[in-house]
C-alpha positions as CSV (number, residue, x, y, z in Angstrom):
1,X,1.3,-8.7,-14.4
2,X,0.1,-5.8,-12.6
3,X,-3.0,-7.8,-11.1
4,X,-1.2,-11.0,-9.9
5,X,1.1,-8.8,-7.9
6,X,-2.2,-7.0,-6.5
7,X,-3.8,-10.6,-6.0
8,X,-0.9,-12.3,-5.2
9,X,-0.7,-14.9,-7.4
10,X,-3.6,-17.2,-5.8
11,X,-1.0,-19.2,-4.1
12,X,-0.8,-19.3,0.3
13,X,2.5,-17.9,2.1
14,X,5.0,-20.4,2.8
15,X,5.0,-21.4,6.2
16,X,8.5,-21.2,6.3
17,X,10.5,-17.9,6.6
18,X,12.6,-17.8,3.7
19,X,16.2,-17.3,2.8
20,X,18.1,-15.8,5.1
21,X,15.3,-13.2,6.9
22,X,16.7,-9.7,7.7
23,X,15.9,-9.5,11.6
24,X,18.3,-6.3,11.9
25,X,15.4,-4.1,12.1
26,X,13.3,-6.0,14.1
27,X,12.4,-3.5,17.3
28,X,12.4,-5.4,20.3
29,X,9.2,-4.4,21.4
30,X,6.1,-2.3,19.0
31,X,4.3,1.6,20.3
32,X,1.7,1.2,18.2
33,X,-1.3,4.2,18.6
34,X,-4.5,4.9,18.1
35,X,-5.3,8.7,17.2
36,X,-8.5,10.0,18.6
37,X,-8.2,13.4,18.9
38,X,-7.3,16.4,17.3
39,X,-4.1,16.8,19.8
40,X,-3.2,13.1,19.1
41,X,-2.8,14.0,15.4
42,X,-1.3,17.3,15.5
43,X,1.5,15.9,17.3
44,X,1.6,12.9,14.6
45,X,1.8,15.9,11.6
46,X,4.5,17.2,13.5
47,X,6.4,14.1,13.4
48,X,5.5,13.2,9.7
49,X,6.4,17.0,9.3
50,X,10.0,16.4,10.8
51,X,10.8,13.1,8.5
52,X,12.4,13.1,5.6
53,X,10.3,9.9,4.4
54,X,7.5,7.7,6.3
55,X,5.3,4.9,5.7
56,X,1.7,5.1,5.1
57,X,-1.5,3.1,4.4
58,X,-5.4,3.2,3.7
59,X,-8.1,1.4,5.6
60,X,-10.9,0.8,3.5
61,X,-14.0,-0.6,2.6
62,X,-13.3,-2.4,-0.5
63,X,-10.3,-3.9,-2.6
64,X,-11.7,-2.4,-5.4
65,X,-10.4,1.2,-5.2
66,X,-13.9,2.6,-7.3
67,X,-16.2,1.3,-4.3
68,X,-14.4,1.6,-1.3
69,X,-14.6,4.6,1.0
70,X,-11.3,5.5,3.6
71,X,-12.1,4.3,6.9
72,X,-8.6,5.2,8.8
73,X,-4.6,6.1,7.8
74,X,-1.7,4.7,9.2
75,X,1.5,6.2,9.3
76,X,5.1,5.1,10.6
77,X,8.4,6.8,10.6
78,X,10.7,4.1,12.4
79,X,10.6,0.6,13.2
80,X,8.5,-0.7,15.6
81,X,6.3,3.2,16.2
82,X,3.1,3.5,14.1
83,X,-0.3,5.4,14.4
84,X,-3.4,4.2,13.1
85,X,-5.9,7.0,12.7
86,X,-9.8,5.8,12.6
87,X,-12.0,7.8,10.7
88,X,-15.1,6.0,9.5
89,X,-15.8,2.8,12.0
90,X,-19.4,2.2,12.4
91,X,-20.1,-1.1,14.3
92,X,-22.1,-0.6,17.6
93,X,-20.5,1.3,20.1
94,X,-17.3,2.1,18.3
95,X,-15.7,5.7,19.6
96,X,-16.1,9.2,18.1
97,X,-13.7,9.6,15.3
98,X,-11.8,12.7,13.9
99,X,-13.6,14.1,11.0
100,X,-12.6,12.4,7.6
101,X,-12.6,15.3,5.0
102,X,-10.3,16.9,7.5
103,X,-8.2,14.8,8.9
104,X,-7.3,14.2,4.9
105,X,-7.0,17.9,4.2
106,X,-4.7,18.3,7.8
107,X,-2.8,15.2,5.7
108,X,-3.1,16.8,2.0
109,X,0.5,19.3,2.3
110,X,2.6,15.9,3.5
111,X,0.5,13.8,1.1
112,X,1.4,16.2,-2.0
113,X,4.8,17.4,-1.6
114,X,6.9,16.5,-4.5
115,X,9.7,16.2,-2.2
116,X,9.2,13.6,0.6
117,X,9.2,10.1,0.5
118,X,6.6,8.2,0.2
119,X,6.9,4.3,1.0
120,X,3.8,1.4,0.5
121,X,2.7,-1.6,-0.5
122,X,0.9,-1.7,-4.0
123,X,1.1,2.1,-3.7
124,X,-1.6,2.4,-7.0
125,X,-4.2,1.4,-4.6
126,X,-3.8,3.8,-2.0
127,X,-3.1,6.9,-4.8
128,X,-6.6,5.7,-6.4
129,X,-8.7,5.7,-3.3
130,X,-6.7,9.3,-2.7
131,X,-7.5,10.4,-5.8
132,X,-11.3,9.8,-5.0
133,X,-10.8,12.0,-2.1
134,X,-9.4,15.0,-4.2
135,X,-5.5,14.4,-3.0
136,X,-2.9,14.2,-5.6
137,X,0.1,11.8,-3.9
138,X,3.2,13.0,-5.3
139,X,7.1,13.0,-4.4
140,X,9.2,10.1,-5.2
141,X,8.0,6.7,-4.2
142,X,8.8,3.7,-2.6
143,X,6.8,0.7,-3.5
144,X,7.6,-2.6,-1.1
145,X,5.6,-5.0,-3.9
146,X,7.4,-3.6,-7.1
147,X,10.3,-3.7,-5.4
148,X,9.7,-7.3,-4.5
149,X,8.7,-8.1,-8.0
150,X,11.9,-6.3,-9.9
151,X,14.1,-8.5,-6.7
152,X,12.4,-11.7,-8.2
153,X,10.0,-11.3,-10.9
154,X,9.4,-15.3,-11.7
155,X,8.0,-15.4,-7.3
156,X,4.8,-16.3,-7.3
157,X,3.8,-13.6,-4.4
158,X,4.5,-10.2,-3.4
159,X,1.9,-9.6,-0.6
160,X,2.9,-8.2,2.3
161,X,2.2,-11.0,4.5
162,X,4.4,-13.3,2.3
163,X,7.0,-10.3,2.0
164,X,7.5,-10.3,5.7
165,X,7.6,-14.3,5.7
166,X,10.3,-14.3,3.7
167,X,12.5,-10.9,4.4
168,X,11.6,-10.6,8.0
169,X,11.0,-13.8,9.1
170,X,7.7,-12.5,10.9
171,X,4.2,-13.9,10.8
172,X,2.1,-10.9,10.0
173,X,-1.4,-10.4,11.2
174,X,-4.2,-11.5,8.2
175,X,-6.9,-9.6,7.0
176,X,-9.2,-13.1,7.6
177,X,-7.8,-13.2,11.2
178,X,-9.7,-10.4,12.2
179,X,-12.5,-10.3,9.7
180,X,-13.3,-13.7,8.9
181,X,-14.1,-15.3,5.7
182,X,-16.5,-16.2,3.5
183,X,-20.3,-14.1,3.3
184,X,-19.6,-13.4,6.9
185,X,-16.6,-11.5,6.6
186,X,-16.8,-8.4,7.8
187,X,-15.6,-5.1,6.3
188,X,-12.7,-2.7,7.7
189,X,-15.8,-0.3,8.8
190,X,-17.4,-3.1,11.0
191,X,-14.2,-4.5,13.3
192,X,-13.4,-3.0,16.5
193,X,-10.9,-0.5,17.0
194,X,-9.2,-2.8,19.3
195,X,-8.4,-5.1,16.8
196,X,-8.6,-2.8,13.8
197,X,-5.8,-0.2,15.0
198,X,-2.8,-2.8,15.7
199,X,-3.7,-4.6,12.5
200,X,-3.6,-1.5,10.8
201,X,0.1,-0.1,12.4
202,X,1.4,-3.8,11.5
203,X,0.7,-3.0,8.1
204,X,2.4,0.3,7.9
205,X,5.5,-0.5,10.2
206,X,6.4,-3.8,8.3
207,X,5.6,-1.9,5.2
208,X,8.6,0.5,6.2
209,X,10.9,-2.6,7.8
210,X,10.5,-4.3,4.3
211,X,11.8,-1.2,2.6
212,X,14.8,-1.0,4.6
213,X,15.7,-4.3,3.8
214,X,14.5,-4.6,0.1
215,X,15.9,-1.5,-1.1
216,X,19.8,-2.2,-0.4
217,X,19.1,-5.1,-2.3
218,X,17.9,-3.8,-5.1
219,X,20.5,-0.8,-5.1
220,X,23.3,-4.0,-5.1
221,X,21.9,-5.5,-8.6
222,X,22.9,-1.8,-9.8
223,X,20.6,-2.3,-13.1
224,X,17.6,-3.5,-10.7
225,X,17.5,-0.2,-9.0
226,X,17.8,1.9,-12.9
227,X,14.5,-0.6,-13.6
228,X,12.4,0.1,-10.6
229,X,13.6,4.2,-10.3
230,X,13.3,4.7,-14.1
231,X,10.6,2.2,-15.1
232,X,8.3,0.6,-12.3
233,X,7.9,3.5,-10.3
234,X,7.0,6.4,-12.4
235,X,4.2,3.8,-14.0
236,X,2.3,3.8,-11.0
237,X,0.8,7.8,-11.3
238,X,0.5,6.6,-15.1
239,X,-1.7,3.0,-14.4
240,X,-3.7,4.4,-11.5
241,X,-5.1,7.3,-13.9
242,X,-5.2,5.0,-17.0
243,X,-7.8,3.0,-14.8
244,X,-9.4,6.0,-13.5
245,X,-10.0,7.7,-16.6
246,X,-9.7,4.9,-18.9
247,X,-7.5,5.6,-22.3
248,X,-8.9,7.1,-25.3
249,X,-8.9,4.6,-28.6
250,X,-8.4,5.7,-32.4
251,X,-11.2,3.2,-33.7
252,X,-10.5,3.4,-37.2
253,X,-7.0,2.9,-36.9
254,X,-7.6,-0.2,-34.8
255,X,-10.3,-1.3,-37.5
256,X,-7.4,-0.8,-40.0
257,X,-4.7,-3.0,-38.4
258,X,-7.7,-5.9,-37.7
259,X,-7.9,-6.0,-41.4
260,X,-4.6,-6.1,-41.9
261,X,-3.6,-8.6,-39.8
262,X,-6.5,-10.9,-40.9
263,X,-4.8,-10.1,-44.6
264,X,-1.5,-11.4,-43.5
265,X,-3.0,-14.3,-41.4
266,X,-4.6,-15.7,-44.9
267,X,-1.5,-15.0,-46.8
């Protein structure tokens, strides 16, 4: 079930906005930023630093966490603020960019303390691609799609676009809007900064308006909440190093049951 929440179920958003959208959090206007320098980011850290939880997202070059390489984070700590910070863009003419391996290691004591919050959407992705890079993601987490999914398991999507559809009643930016599609389609690497950057703080900031308003909902099912804390959650670490280091097998034990299975099946 993993993969059809990561795929989304092969079905389009609804182009209405649901039941009932929560617009409580909506900010009536967006600060969205695009970190080029070194004093740009340190004044980022300092905020991340200063919250007790924050948002955050990878850009990258692939869905596939085993090929892709980072090409910029995105952060938010409140609704409607977000930073998008570029490191790998490489069309023609795109600006200098902070260094990755150190913007990442600047990031690595917020990204690995056990104690802050960390919120996402389909949070085993972005743990992979950071586990390629040598960073560790811990603290407690708070997946948007899992949260989604224990909310309504039988929905047929749990994307972000469709989450904000329905929860916000917002009409998110799409990857193909500012990519394209097909064998022309570019990768995150190849579009512009200034179309890259407030795709990229979308993401992040309705990733952290979506918890706001899924989590209460979940903590009123009571049981929900004991599923996704106890259960959901604490799989992620497990799944994204299962598929990283794949699972060892006890072949003869395997070979065992296979014959007697095929015993029983003939009985």
């Amino acid at each position: 079930w993993i993969r059809e929440l990561e795929n989304g179920g092969g079905e389009q958003p609804q182009s209405d906005a649901g039941e009932n959208p929560n617009t409580a959090n909506t900010p009536a206007s967006t600060d969205y930023h695009t970190v080029l320098d070194q004093e740009a980011l340190d004044a980022w850290l300092t905020t991340l630093r200063d919250a007790p939880a924050f948002a955050f997202d990878t850009e990258t070059t692939s869905l596939n966490y085993m090929d892709a390489r980072i090409v910029g984070v995105s952060f938010a700590v409140e609704s409607g603020t977000a930073a998008y910070v570029p490191l790998g863009h490489s069309y023609l003419g795109a600006p200098d960019q902070l260094e990755c391996d150190d913007v990442l290691e600047q990031l690595r004591p917020l990204l690995e303390d056990p104690a802050r919050v960390k919120i996402g959407q389909n949070l085993k992705y972005d743990m992979s691609v950071l586990a390629k890079a040598g960073i560790a993601l811990a603290g407690p987490l708070a997946d948007t799609m899992l949260a989604s999914y224990v909310l309504n398991s039988t929905a047929t999507r749990h994307d972000m676009d469709s989450l904000a559809l329905k929860y916000l009643g917002e009409k998110t930016t799409t990857f193909e809007e500012i990519a394209g599609k097909g064998a022309k389609q570019l990768t995150f690497n190849q579009i512009a900064l200034e179309q890259a950057a407030p795709y990229a703080c979308e993401d992040v900031d309705i990733t952290l308006r979506l918890h706001a308003t899924l989590r209460p909902q979940v903590e009123k099912e009571g049981a929900l909440a004991e599923v996704l804390d106890s259960l959901e959650l604490p799989l992620v670490p497990v799944l994204s190093r299962m598929e990283r280091n794949g699972v060892a097998l006890d072949a003869e034990r395997l070979h065992t049951q296979s014959r007697e299975l095929e015993s029983r099946i003939h009985e």
